[in-house]
PDB file of N, H, CA, C and O in Angstrom:
ATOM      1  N   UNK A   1       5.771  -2.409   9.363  1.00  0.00           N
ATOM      2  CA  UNK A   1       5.135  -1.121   9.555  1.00  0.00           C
ATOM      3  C   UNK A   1       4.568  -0.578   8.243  1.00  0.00           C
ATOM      4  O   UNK A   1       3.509   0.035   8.377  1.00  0.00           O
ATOM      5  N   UNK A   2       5.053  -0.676   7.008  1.00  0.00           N
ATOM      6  H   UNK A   2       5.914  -1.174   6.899  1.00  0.00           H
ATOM      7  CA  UNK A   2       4.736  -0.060   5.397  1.00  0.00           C
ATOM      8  C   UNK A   2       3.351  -0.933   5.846  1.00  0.00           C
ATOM      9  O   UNK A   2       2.253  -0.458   6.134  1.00  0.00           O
ATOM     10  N   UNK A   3       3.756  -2.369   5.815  1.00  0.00           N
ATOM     11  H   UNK A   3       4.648  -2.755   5.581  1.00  0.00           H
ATOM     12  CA  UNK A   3       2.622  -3.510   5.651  1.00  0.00           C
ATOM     13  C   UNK A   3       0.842  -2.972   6.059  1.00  0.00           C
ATOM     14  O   UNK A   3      -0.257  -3.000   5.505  1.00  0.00           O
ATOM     15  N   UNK A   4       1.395  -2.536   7.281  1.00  0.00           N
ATOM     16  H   UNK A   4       2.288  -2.514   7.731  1.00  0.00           H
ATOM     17  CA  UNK A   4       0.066  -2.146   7.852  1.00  0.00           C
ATOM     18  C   UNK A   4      -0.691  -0.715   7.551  1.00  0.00           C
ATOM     19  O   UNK A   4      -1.915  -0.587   7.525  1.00  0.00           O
ATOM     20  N   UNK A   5       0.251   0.318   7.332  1.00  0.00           N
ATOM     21  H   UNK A   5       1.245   0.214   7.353  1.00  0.00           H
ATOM     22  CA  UNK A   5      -0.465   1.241   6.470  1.00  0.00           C
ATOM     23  C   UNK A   5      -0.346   1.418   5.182  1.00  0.00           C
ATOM     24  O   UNK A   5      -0.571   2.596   4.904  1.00  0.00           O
ATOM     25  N   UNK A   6      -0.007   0.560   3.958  1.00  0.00           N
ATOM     26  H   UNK A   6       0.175  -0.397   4.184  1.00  0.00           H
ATOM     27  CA  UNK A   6      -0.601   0.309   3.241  1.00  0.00           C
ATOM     28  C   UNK A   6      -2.093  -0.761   2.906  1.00  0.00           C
ATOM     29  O   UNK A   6      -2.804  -0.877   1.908  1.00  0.00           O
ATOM     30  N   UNK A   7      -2.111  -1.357   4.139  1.00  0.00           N
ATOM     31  H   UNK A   7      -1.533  -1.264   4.950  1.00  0.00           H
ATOM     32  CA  UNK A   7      -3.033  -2.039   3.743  1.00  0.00           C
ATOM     33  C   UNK A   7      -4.338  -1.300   4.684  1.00  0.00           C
ATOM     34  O   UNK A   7      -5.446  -1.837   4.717  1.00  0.00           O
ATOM     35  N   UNK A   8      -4.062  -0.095   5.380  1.00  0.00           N
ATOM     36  H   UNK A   8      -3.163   0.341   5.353  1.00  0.00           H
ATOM     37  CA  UNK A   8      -4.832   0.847   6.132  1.00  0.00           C
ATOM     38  C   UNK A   8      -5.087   1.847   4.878  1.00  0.00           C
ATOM     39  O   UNK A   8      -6.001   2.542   5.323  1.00  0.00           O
ATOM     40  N   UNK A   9      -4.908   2.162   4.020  1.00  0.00           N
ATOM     41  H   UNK A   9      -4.166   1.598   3.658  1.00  0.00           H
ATOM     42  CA  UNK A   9      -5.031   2.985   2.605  1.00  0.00           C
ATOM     43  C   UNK A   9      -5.787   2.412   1.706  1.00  0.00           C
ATOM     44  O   UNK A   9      -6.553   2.977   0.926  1.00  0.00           O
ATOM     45  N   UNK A  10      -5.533   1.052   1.833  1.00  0.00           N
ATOM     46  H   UNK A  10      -4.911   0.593   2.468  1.00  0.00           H
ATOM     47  CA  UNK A  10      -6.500   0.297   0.783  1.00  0.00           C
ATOM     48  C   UNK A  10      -7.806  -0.170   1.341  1.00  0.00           C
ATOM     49  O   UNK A  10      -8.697  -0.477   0.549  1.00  0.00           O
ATOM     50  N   UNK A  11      -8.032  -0.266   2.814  1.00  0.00           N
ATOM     51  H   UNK A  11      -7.308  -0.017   3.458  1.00  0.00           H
ATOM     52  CA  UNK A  11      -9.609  -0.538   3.191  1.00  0.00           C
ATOM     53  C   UNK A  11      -9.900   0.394   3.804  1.00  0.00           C
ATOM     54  O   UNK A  11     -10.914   0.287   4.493  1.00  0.00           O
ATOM     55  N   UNK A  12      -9.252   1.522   3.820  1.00  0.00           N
ATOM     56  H   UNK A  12      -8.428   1.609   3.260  1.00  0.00           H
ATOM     57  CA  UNK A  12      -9.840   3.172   4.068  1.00  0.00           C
ATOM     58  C   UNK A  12     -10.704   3.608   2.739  1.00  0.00           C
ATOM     59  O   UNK A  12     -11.790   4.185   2.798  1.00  0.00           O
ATOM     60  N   UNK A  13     -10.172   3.311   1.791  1.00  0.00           N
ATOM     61  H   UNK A  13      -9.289   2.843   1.743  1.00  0.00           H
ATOM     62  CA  UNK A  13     -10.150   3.548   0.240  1.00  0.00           C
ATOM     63  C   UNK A  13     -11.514   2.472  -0.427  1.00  0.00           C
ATOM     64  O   UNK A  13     -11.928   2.642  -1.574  1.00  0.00           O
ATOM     65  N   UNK A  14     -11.912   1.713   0.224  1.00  0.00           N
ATOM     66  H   UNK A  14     -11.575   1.575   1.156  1.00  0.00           H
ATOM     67  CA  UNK A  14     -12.487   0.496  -0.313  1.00  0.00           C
ATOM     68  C   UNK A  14     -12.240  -0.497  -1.147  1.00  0.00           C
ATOM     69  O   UNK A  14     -13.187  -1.184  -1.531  1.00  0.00           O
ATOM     70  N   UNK A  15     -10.693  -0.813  -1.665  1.00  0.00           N
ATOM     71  H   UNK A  15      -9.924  -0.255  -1.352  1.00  0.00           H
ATOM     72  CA  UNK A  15     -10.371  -1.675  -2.243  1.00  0.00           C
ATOM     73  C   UNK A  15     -10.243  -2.634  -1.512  1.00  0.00           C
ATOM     74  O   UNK A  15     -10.077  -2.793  -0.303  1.00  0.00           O
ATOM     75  N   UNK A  16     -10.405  -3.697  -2.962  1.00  0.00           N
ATOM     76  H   UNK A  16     -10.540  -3.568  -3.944  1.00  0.00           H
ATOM     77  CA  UNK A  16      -9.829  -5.357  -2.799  1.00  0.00           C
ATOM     78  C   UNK A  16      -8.133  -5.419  -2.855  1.00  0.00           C
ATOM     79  O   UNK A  16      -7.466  -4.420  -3.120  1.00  0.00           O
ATOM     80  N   UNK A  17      -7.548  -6.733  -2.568  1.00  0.00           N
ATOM     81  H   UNK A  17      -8.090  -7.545  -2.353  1.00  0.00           H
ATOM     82  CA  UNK A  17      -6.425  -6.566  -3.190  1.00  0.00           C
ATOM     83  C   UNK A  17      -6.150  -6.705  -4.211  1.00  0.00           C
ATOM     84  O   UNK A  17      -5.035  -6.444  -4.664  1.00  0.00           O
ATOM     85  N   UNK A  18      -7.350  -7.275  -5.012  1.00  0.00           N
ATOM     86  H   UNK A  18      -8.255  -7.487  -4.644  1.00  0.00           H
ATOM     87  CA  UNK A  18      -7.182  -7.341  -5.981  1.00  0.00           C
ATOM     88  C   UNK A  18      -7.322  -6.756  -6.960  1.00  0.00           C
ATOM     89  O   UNK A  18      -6.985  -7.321  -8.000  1.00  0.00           O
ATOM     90  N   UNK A  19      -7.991  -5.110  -7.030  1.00  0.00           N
ATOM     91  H   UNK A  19      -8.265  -4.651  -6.185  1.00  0.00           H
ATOM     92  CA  UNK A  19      -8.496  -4.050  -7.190  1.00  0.00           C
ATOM     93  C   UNK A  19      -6.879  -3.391  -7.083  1.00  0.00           C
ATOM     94  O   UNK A  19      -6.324  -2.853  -8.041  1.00  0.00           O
ATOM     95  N   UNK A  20      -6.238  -3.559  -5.677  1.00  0.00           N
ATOM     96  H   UNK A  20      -6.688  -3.996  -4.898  1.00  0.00           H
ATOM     97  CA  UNK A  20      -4.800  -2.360  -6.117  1.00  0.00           C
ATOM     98  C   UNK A  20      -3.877  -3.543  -6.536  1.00  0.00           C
ATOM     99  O   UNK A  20      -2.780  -3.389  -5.998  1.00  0.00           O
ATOM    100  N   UNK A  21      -3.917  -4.525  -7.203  1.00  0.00           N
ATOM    101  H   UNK A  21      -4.808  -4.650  -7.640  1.00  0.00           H
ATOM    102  CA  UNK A  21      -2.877  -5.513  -7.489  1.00  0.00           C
ATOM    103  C   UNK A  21      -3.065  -5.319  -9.136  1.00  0.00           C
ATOM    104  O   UNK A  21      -2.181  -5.149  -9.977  1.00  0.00           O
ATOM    105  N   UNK A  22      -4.010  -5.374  -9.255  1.00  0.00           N
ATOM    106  H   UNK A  22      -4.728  -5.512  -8.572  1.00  0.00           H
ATOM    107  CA  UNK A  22      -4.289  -5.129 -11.420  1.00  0.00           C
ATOM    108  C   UNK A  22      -3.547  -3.514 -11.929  1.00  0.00           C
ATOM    109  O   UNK A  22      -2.941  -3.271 -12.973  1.00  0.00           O
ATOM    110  N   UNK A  23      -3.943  -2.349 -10.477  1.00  0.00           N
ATOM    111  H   UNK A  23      -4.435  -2.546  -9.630  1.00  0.00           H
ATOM    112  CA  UNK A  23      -3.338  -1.587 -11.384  1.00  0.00           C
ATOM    113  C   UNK A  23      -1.646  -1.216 -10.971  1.00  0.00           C
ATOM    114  O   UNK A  23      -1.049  -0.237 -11.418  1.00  0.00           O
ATOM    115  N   UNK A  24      -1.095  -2.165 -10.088  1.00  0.00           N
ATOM    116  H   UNK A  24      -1.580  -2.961  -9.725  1.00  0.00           H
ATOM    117  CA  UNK A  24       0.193  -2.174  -9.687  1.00  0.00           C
ATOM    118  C   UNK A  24       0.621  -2.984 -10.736  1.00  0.00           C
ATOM    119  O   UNK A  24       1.670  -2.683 -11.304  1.00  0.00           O
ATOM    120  N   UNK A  25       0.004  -3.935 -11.079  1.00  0.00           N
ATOM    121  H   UNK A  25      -0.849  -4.179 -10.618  1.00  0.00           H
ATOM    122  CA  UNK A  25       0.500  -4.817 -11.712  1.00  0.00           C
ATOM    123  C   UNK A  25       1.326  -5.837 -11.051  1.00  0.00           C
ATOM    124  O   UNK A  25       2.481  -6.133 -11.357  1.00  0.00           O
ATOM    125  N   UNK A  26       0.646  -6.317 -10.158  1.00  0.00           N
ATOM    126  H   UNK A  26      -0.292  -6.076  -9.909  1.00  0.00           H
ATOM    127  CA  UNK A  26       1.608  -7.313  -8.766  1.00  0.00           C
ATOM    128  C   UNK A  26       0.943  -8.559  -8.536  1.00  0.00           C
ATOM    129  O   UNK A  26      -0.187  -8.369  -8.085  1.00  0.00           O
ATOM    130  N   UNK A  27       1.180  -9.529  -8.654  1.00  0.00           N
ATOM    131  H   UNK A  27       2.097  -9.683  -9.020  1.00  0.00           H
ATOM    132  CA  UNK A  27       0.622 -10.703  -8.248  1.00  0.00           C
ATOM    133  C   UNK A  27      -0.095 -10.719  -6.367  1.00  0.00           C
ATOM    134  O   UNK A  27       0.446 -10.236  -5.373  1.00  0.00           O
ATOM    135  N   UNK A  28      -1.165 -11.305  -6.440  1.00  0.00           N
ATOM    136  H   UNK A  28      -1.604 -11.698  -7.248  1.00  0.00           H
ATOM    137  CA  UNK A  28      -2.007 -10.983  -4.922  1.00  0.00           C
ATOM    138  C   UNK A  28      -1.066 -11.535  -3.846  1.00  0.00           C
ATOM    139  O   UNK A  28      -0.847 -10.904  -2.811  1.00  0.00           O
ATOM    140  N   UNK A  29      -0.448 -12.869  -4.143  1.00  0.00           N
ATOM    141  H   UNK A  29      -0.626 -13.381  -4.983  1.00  0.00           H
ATOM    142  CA  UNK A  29       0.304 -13.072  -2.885  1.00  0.00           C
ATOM    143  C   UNK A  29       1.587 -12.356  -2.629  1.00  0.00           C
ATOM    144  O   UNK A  29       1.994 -12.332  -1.467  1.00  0.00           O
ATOM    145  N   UNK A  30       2.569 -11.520  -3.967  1.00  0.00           N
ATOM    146  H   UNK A  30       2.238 -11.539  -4.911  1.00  0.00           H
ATOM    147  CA  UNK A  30       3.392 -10.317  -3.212  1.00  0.00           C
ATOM    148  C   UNK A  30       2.932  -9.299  -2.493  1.00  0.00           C
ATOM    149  O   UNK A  30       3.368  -8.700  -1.509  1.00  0.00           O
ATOM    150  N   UNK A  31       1.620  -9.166  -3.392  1.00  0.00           N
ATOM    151  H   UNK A  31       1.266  -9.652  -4.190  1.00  0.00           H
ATOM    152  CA  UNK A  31       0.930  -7.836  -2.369  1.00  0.00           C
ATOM    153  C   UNK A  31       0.705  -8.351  -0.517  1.00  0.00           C
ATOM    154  O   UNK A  31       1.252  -8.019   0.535  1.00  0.00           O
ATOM    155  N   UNK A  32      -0.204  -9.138  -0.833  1.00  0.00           N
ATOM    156  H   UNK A  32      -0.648  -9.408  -1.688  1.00  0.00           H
ATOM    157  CA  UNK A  32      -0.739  -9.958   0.572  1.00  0.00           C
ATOM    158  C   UNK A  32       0.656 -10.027   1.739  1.00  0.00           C
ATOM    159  O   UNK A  32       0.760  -9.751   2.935  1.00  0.00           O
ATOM    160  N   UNK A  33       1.425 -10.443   0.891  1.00  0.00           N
ATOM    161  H   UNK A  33       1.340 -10.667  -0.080  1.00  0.00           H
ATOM    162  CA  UNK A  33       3.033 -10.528   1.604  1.00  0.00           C
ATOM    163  C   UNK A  33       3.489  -8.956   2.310  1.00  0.00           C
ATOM    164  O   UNK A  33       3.618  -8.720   3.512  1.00  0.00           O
ATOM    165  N   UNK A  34       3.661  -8.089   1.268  1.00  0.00           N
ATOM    166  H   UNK A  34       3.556  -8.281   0.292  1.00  0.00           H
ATOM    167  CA  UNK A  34       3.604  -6.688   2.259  1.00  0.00           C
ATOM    168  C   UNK A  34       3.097  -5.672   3.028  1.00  0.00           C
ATOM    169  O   UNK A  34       3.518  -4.605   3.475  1.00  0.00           O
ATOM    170  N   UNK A  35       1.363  -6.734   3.079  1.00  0.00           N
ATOM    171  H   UNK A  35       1.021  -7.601   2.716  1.00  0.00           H
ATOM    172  CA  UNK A  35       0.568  -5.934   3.975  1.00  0.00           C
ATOM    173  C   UNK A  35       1.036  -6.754   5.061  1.00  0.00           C
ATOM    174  O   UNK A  35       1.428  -6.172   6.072  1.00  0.00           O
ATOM    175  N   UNK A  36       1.060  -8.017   5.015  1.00  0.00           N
ATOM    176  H   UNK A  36       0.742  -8.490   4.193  1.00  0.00           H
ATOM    177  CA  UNK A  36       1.293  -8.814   5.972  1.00  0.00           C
ATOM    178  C   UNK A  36       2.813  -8.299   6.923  1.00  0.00           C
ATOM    179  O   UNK A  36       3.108  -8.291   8.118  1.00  0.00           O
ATOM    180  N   UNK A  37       3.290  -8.030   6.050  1.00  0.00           N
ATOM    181  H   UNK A  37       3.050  -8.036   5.080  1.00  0.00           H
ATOM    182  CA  UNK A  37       5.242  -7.566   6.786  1.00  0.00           C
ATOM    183  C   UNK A  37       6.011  -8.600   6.655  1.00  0.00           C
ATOM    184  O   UNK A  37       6.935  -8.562   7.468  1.00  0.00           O
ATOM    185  N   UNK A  38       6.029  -9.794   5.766  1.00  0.00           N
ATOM    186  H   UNK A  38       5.279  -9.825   5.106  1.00  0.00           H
ATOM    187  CA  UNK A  38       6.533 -10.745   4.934  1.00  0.00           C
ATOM    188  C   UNK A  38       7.427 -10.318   4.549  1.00  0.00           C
ATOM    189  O   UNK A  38       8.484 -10.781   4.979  1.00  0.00           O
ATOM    190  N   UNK A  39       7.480  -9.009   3.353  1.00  0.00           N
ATOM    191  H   UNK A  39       6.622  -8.633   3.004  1.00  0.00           H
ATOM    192  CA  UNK A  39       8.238  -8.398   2.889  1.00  0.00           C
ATOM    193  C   UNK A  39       8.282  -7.066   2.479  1.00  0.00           C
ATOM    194  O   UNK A  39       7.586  -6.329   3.177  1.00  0.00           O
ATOM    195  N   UNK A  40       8.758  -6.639   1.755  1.00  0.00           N
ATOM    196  H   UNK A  40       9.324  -7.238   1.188  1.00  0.00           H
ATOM    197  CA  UNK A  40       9.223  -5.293   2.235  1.00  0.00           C
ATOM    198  C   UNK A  40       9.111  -4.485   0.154  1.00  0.00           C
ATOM    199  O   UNK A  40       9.629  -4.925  -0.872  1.00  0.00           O
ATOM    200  N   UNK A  41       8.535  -3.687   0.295  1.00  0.00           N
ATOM    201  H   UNK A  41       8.114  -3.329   1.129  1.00  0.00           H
ATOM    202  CA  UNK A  41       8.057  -3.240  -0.878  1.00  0.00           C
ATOM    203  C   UNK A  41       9.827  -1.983  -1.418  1.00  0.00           C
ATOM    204  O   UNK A  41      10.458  -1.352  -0.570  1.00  0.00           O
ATOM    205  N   UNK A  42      10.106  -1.986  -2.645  1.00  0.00           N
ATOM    206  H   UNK A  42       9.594  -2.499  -3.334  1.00  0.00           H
ATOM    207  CA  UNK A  42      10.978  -1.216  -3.270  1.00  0.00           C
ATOM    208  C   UNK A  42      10.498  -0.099  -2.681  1.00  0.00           C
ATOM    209  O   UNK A  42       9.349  -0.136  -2.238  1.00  0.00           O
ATOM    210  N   UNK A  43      11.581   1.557  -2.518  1.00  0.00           N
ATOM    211  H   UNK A  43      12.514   1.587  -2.877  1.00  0.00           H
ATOM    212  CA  UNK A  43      11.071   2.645  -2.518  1.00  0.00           C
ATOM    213  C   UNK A  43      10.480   3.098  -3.927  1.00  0.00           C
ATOM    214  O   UNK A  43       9.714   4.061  -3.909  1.00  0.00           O
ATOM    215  N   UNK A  44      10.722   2.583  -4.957  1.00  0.00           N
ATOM    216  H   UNK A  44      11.345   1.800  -4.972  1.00  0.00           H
ATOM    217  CA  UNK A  44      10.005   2.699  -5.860  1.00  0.00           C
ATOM    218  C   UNK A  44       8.405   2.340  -6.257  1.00  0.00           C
ATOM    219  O   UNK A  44       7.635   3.036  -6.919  1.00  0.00           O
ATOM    220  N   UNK A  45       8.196   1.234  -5.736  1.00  0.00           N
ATOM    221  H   UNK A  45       8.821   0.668  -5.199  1.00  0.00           H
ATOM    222  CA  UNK A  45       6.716   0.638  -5.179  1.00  0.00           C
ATOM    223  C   UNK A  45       6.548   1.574  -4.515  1.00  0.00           C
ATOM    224  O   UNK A  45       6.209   2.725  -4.789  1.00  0.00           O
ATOM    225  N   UNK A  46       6.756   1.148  -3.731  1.00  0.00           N
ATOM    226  H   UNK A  46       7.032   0.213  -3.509  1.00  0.00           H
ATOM    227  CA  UNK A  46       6.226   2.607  -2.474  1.00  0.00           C
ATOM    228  C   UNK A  46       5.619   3.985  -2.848  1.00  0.00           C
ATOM    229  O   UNK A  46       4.883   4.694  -2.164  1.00  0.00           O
ATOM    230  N   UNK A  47       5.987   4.145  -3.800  1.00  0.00           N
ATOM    231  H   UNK A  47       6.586   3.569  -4.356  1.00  0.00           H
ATOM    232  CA  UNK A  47       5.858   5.765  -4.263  1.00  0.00           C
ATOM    233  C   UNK A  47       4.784   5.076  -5.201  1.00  0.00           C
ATOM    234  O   UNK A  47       3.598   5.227  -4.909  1.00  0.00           O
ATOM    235  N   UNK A  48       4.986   4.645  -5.841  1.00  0.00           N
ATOM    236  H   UNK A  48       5.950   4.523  -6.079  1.00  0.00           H
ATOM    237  CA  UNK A  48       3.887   3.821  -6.779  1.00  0.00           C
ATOM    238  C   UNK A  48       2.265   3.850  -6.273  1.00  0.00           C
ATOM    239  O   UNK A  48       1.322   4.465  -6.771  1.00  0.00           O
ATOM    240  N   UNK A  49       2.310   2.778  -4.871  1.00  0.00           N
ATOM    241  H   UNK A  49       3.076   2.278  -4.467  1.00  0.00           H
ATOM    242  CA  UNK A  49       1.165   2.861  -4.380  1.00  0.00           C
ATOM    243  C   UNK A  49       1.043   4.353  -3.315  1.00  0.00           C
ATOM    244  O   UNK A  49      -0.105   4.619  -2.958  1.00  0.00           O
ATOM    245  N   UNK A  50       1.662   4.872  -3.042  1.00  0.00           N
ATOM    246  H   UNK A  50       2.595   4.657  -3.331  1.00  0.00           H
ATOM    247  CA  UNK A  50       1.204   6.260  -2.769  1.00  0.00           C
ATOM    248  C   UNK A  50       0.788   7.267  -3.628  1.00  0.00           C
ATOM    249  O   UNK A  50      -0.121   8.044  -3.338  1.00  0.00           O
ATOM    250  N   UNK A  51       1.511   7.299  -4.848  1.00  0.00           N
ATOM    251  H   UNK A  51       2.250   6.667  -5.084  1.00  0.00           H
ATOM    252  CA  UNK A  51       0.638   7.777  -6.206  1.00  0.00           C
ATOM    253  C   UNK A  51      -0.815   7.360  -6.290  1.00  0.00           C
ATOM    254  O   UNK A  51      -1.687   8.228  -6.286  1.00  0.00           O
ATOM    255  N   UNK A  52      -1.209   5.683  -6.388  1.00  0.00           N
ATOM    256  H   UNK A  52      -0.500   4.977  -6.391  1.00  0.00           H
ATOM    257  CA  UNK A  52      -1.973   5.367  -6.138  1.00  0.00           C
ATOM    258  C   UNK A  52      -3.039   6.191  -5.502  1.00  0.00           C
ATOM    259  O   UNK A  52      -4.002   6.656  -6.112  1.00  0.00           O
ATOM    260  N   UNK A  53      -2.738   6.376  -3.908  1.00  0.00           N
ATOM    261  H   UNK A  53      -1.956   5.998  -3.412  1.00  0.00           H
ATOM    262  CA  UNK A  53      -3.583   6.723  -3.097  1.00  0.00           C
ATOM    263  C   UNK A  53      -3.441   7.894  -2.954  1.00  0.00           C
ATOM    264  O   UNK A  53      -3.943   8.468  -1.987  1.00  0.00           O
ATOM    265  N   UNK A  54      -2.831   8.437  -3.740  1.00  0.00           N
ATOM    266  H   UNK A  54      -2.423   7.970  -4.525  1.00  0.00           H
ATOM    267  CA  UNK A  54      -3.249  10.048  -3.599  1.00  0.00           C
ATOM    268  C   UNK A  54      -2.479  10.941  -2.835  1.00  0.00           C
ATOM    269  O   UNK A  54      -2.506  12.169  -2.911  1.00  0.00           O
ATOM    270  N   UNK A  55      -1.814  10.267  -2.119  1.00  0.00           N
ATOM    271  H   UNK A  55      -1.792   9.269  -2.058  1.00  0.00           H
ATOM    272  CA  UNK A  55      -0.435  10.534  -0.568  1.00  0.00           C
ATOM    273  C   UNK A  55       0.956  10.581  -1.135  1.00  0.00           C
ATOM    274  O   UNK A  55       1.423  10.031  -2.132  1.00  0.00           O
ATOM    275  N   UNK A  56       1.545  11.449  -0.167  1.00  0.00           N
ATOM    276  H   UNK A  56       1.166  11.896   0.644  1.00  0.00           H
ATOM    277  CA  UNK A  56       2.639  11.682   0.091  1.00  0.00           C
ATOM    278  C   UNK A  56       3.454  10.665   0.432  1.00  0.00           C
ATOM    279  O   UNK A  56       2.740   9.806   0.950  1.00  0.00           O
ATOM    280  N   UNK A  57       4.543  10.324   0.411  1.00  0.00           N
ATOM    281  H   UNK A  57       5.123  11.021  -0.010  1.00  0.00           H
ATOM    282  CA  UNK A  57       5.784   8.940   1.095  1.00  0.00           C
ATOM    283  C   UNK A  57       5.232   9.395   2.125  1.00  0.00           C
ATOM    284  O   UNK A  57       4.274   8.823   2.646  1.00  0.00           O
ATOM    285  N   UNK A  58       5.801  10.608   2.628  1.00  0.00           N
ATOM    286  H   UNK A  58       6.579  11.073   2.205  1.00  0.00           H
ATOM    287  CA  UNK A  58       5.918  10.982   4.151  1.00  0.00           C
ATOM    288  C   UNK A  58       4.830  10.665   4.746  1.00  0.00           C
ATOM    289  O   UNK A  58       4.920   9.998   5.777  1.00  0.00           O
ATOM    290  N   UNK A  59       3.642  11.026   4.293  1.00  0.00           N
ATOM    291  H   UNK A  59       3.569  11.567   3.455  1.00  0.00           H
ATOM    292  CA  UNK A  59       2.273  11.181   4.873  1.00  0.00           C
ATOM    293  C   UNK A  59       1.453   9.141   4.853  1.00  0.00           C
ATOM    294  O   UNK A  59       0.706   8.626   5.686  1.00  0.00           O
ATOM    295  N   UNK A  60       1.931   8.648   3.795  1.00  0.00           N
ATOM    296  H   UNK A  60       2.537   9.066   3.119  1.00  0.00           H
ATOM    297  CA  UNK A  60       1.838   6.946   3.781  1.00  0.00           C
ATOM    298  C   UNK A  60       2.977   6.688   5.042  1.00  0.00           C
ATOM    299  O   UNK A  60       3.317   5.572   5.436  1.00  0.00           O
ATOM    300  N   UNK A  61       3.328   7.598   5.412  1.00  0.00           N
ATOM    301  H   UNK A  61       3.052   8.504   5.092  1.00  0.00           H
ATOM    302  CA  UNK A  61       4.138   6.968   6.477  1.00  0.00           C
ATOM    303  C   UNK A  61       3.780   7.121   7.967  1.00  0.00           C
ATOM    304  O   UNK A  61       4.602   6.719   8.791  1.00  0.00           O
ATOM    305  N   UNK A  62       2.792   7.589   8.322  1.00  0.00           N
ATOM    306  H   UNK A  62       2.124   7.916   7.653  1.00  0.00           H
ATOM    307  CA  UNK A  62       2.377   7.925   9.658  1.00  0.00           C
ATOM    308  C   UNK A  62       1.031   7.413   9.650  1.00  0.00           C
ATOM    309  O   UNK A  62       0.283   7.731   8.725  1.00  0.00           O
ATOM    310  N   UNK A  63       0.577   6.537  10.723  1.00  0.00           N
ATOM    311  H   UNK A  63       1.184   6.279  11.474  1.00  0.00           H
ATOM    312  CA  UNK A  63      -0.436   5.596  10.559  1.00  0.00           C
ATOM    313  C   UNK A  63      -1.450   6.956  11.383  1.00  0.00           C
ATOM    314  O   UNK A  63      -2.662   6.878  11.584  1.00  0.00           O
ATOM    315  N   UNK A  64      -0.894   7.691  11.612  1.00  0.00           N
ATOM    316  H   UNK A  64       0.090   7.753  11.449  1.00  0.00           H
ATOM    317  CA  UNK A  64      -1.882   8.910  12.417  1.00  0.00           C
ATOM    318  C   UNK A  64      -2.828   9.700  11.804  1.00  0.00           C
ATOM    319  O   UNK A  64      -3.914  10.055  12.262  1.00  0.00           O
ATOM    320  N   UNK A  65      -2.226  10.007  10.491  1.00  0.00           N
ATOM    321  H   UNK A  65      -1.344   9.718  10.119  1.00  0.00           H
ATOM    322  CA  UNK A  65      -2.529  10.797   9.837  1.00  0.00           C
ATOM    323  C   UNK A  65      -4.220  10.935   9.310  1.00  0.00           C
ATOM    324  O   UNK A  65      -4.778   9.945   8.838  1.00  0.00           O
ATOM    325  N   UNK A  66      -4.680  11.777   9.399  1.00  0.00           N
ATOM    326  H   UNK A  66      -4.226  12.581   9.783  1.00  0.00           H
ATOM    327  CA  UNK A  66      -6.484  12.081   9.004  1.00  0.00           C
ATOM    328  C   UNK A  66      -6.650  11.798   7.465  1.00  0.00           C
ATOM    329  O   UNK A  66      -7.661  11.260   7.014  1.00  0.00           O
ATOM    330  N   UNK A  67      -5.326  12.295   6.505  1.00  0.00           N
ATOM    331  H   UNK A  67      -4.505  12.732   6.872  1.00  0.00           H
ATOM    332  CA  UNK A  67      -5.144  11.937   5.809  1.00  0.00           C
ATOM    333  C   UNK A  67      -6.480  12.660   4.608  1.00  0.00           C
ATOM    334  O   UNK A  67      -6.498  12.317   3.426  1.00  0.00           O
TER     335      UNK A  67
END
């Protein structure tokens, strides 16, 4: 579930992955892995790429959101 709206943030946004992987500092196939639902990102990541995007945890957390 993270998997899919983070990776709904990043082609809302117009990034590559490789575009939010340089400034995470994450290799493309961990990233690729937690859009996918492979695996499962730290709550610390998490907040990371919601910093990123400008969002709230809470609000990266509802695929509803207008945002």
């Amino acid at each position: 579930m993270v998997g899919t709206k983070i990776k709904l943030l990043r082609v809302k946004n117009g990034y590559s992955v490789k575009d939010v992987c340089a400034v995470l500092g994450l290799p493309d196939r961990t990233y690729r892995a937690y859009e996918l639902g492979e695996r499962t990102p730290s709550i610390e990541l998490i907040c990371k790429i919601a910093d990123y995007y400008n969002v709230t945890v809470k609000a990266s957390d509802h695929s509803n959101d207008k945002g």
